[in-house]
C-alpha positions as protocol buffer text, in pm:
chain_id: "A"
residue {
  index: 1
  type: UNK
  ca { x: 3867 y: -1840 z: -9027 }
}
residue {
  index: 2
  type: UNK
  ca { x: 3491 y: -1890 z: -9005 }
}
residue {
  index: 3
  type: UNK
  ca { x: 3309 y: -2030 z: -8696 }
}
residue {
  index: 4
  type: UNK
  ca { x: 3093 y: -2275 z: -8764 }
}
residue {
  index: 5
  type: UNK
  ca { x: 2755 y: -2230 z: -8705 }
}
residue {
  index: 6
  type: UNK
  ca { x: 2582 y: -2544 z: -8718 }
}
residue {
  index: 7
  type: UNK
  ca { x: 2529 y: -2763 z: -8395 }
}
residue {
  index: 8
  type: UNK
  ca { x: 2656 y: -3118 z: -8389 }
}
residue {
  index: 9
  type: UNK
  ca { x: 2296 y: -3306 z: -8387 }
}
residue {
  index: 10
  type: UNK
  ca { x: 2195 y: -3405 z: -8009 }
}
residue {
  index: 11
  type: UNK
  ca { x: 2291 y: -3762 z: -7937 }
}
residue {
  index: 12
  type: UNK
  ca { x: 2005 y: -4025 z: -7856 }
}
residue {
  index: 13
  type: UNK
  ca { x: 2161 y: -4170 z: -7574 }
}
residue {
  index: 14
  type: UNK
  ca { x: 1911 y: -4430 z: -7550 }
}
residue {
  index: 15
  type: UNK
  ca { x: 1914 y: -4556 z: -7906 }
}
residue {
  index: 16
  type: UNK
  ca { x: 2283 y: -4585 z: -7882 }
}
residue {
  index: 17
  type: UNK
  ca { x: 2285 y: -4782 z: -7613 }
}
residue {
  index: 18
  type: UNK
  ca { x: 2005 y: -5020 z: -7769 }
}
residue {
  index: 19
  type: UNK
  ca { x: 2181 y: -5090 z: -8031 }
}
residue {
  index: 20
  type: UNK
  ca { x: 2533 y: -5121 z: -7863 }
}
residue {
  index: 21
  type: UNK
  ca { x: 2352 y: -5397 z: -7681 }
}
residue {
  index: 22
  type: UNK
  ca { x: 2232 y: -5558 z: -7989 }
}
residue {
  index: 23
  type: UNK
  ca { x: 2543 y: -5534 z: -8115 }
}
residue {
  index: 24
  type: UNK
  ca { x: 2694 y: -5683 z: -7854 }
}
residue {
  index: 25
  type: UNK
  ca { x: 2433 y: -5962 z: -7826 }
}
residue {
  index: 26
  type: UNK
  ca { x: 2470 y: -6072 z: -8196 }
}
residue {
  index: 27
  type: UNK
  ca { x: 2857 y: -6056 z: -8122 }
}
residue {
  index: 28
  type: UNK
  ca { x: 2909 y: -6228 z: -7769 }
}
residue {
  index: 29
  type: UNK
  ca { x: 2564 y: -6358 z: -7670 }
}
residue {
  index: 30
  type: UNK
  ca { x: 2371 y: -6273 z: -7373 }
}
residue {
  index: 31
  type: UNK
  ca { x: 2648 y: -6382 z: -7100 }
}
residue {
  index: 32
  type: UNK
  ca { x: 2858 y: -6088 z: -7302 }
}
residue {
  index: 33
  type: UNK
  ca { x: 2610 y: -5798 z: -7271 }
}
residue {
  index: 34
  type: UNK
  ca { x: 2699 y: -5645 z: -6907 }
}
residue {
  index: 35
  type: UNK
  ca { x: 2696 y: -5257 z: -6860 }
}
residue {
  index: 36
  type: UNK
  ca { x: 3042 y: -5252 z: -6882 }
}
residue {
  index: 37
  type: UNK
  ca { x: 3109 y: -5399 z: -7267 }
}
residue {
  index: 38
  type: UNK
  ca { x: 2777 y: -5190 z: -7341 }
}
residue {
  index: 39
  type: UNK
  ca { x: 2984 y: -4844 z: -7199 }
}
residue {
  index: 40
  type: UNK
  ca { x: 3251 y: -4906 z: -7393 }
}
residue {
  index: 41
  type: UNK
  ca { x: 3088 y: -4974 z: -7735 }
}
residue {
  index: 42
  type: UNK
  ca { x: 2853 y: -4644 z: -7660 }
}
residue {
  index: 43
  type: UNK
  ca { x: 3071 y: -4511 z: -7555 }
}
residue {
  index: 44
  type: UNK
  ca { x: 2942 y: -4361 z: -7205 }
}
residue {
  index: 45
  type: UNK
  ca { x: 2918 y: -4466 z: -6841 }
}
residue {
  index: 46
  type: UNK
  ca { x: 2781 y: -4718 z: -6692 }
}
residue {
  index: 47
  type: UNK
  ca { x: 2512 y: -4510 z: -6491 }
}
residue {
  index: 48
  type: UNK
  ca { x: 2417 y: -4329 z: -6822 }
}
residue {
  index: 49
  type: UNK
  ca { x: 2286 y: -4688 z: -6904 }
}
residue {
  index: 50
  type: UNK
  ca { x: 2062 y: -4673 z: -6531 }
}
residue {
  index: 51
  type: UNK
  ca { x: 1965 y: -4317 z: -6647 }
}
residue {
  index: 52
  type: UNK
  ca { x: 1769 y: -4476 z: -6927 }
}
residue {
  index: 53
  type: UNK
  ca { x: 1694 y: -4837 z: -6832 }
}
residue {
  index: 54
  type: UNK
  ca { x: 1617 y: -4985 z: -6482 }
}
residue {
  index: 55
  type: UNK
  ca { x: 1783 y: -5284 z: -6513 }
}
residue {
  index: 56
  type: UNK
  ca { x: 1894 y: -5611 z: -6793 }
}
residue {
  index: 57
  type: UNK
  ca { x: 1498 y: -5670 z: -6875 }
}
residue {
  index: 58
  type: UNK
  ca { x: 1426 y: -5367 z: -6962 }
}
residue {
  index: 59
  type: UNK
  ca { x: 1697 y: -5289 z: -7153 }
}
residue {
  index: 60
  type: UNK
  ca { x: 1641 y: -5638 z: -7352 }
}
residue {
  index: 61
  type: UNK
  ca { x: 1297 y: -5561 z: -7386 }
}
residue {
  index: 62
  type: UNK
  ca { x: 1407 y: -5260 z: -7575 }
}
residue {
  index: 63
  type: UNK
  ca { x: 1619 y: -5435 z: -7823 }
}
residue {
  index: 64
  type: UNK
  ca { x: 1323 y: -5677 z: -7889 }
}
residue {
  index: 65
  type: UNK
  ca { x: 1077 y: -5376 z: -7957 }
}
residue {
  index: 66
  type: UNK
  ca { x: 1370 y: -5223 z: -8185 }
}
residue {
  index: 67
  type: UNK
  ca { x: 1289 y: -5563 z: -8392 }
}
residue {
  index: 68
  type: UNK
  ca { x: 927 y: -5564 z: -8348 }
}
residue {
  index: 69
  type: UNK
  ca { x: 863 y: -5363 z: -8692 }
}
residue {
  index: 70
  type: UNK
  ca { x: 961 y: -5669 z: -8868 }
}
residue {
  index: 71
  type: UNK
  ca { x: 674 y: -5848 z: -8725 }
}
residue {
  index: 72
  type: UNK
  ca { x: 425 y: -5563 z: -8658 }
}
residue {
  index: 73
  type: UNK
  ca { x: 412 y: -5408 z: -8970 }
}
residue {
  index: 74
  type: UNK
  ca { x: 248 y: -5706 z: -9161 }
}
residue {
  index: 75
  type: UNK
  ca { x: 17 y: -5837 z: -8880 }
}
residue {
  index: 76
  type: UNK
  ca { x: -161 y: -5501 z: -8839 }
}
residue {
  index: 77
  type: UNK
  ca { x: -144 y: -5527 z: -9267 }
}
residue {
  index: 78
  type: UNK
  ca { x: -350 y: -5817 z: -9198 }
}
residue {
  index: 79
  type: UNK
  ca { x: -640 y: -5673 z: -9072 }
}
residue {
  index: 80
  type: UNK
  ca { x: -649 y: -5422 z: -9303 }
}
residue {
  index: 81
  type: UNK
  ca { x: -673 y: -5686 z: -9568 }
}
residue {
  index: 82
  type: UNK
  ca { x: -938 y: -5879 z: -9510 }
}
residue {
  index: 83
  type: UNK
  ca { x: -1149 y: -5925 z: -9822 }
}
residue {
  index: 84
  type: UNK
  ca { x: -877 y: -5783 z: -10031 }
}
residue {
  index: 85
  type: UNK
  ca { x: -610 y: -5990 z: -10234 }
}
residue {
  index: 86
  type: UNK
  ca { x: -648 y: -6375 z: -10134 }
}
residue {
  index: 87
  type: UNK
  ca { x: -569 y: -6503 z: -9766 }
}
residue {
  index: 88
  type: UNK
  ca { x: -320 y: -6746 z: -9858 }
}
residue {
  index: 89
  type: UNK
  ca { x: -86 y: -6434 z: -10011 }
}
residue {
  index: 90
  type: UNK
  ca { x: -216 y: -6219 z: -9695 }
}
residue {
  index: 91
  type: UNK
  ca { x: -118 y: -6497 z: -9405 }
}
residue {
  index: 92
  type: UNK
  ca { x: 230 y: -6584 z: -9634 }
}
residue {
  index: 93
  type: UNK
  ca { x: 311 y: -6178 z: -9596 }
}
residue {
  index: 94
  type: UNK
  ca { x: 272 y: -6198 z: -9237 }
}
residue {
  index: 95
  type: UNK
  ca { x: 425 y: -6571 z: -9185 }
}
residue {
  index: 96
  type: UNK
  ca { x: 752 y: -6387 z: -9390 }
}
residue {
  index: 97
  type: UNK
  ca { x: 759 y: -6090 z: -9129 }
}
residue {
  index: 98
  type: UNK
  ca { x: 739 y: -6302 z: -8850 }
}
residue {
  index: 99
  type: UNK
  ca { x: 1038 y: -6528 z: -8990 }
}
residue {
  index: 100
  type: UNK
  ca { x: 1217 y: -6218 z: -9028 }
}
residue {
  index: 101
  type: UNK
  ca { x: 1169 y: -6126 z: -8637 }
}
residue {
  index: 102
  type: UNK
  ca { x: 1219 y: -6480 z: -8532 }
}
residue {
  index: 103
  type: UNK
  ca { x: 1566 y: -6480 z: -8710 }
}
residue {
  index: 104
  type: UNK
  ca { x: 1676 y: -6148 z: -8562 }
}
residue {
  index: 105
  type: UNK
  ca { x: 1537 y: -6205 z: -8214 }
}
residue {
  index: 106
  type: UNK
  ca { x: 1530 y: -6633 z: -8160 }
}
residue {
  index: 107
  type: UNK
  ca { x: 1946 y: -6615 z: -8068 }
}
residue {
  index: 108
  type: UNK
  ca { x: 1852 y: -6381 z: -7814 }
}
residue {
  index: 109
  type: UNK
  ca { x: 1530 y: -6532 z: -7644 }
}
residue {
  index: 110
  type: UNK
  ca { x: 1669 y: -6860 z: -7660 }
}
residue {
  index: 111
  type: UNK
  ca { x: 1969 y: -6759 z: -7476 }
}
residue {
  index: 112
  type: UNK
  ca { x: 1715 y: -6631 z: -7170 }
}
residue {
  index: 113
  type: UNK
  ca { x: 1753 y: -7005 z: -7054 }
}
residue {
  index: 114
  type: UNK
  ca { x: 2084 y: -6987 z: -6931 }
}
residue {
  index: 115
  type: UNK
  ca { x: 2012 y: -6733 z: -6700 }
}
residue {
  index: 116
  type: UNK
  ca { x: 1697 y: -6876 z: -6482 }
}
residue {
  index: 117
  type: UNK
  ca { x: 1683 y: -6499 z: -6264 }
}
residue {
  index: 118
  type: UNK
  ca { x: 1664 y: -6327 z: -6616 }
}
residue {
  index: 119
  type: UNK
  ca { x: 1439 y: -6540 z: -6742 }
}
residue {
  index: 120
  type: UNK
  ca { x: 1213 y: -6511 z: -6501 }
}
residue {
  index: 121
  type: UNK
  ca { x: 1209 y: -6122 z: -6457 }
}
residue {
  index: 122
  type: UNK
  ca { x: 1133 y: -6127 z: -6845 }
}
residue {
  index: 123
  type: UNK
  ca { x: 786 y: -6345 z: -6747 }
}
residue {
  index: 124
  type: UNK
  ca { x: 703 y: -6103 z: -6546 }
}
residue {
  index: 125
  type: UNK
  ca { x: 718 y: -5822 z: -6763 }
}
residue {
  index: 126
  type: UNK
  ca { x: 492 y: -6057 z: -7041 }
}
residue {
  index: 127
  type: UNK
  ca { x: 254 y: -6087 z: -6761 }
}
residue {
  index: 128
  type: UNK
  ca { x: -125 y: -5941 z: -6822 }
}
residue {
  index: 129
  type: UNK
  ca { x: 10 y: -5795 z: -7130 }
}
residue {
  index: 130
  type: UNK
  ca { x: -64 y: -5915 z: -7508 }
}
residue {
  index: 131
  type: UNK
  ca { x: 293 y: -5898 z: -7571 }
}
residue {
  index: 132
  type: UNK
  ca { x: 502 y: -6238 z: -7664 }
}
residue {
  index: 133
  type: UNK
  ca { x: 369 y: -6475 z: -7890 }
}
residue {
  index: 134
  type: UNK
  ca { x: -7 y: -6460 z: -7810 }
}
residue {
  index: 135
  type: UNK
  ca { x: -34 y: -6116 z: -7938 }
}
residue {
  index: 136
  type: UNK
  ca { x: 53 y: -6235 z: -8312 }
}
residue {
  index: 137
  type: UNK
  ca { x: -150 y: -6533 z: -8267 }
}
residue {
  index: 138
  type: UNK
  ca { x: -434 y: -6331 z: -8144 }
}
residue {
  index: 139
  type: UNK
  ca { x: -375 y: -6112 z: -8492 }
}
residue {
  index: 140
  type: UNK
  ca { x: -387 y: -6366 z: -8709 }
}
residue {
  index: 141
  type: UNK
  ca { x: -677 y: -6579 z: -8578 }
}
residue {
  index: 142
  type: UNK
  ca { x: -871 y: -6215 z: -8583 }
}
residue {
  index: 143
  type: UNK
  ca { x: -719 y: -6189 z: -8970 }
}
residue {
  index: 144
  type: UNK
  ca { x: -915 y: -6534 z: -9051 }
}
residue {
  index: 145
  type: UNK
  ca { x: -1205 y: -6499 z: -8865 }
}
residue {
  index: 146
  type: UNK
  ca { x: -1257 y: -6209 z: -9049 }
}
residue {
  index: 147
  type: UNK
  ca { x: -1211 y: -6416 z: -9351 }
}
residue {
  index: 148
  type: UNK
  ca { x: -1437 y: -6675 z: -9261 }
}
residue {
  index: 149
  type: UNK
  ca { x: -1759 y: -6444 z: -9203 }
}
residue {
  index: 150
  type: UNK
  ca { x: -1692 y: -6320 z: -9601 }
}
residue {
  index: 151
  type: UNK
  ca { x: -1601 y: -6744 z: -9660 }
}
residue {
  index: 152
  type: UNK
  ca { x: -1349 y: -6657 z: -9815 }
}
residue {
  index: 153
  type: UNK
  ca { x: -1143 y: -6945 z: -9542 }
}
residue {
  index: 154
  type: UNK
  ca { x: -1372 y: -7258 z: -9495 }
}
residue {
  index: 155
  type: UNK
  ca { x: -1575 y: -7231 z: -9128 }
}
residue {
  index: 156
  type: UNK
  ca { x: -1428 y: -7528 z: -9016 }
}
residue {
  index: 157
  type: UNK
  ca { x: -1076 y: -7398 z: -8998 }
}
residue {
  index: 158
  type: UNK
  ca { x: -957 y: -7327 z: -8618 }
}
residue {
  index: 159
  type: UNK
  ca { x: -860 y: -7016 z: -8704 }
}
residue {
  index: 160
  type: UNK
  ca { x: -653 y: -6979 z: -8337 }
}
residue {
  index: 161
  type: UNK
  ca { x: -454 y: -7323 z: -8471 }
}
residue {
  index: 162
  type: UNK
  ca { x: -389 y: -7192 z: -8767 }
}
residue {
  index: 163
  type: UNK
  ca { x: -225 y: -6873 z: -8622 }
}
residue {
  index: 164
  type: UNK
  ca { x: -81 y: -7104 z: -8352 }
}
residue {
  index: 165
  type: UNK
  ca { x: 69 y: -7326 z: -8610 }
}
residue {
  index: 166
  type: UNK
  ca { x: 198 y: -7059 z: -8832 }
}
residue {
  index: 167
  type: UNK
  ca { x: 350 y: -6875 z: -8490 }
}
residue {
  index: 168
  type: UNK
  ca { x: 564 y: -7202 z: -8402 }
}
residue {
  index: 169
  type: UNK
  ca { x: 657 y: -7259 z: -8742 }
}
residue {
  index: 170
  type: UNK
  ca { x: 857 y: -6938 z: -8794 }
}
residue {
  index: 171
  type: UNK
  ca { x: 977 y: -6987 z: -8468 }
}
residue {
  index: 172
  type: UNK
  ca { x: 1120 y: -7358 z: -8519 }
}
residue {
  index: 173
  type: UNK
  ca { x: 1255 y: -7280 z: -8860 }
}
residue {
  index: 174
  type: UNK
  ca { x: 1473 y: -6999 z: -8687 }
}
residue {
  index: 175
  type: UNK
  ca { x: 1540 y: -7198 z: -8396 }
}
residue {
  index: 176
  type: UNK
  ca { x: 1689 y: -7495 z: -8574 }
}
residue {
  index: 177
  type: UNK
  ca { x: 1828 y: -7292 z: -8835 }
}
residue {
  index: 178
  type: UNK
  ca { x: 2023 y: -7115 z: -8600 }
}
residue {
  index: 179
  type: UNK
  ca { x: 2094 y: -7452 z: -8398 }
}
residue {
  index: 180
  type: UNK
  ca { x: 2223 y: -7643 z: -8700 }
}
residue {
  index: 181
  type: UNK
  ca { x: 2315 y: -7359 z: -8952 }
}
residue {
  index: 182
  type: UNK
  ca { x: 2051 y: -7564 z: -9196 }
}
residue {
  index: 183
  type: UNK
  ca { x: 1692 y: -7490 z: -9314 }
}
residue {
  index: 184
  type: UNK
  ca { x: 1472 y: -7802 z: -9287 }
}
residue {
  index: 185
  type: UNK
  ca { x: 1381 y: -7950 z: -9533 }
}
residue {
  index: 186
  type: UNK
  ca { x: 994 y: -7905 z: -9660 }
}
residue {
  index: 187
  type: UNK
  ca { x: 923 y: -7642 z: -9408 }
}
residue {
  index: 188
  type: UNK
  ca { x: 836 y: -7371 z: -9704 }
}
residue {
  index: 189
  type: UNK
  ca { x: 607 y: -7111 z: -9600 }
}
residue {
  index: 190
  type: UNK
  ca { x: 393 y: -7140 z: -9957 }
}
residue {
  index: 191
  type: UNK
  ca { x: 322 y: -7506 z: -9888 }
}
residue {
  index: 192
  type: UNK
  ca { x: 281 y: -7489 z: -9528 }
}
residue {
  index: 193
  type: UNK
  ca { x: -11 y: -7183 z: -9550 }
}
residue {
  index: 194
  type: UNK
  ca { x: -155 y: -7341 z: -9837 }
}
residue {
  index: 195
  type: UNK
  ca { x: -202 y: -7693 z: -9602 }
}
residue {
  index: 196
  type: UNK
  ca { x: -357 y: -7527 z: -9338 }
}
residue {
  index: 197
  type: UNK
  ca { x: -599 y: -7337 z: -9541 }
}
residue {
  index: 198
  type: UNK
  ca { x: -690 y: -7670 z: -9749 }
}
């Protein structure tokens, strides 16, 4: 009988439980993500959760920068691309990764609300940081400035109410989507960058 020489690969502890507690937060909501249901989908113990994260906050903070890709990848595109292809297909890439972050992450931020302490704590951590939505809309508004010096977007665009506009589009569209299991109606990404560009 031969003894196997390959190790088992080392277990990432801390992406397990990440994504235990995303499971669990698609599955049961936020009121169903304690350390308890999170040990037992790992599986570990509870305190290997404390090893890793310091408290709820943190640990949802890490299952929002788990999602963050979605989003990230085509705003820092965006910069990148200034000058190159047109802005309208530019700003409709990064409208379409930002409606794929809003739908994996709106559930989960909206359900902050029903727990005031939580909520709070997860202010804090936004606090003097360009995280949350004013880091995209900073992106973008950067993207069409940069866009307006080569006029390639009219001058007279706001290009921080564009961004702003764009931001809280994707947002209600997952929001209400979620809410009412339908899309609205005329909210289509095309038409909506192609307004605001004029």
């Amino acid at each position: 009988m031969q003894r196997k020489t390959e190790r088992e690969p080392k277990r990432n502890r801390k992406a397990e439980i990440v994504e235990a507690a995303d499971r669990l937060l698609r599955e049961r909501g936020l009121s169903g993500v304690t350390t308890r249901a999170i040990a037992e989908a790992v599986p570990c113990s509870e305190g290997a959760i404390y090893v890793h994260f310091s408290g709820r906050v943190e640990l949802l903070l890490a299952v929002l920068e788990q999602s963050l890709p979605e989003m990230l990848v085509p705003l820092h595109a965006l910069e990148e691309n200034i000058g190159k292809q047109t802005p309208e297909r530019n700003l409709l890439t990064a409208l379409q990764g930002l409606q794929r972050f809003h739908d994996r992450v709106g559930p989960m931020l909206s359900s902050l609300f029903a727990e005031p302490p939580l909520l709070e704590s997860f202010h804090k951590s936004l606090d003097g940081r360009a995280k949350g939505p004013r880091g995209g809309i900073s992106r973008i508004a950067r993207y069409i400035e940069g866009e307006q010096k080569l006029g390639r977007i009219p001058e007279d665009r706001n290009a921080e109410m564009i961004a702003s506009v764009l931001m809280s589009a994707s947002f209600f569209r997952s929001f209400s989507t979620a809410l009412t299991g339908q899309t609205i109606p005329g909210l289509n990404h095309r038409d909506l960058v192609k307004s605001l560009l004029g």
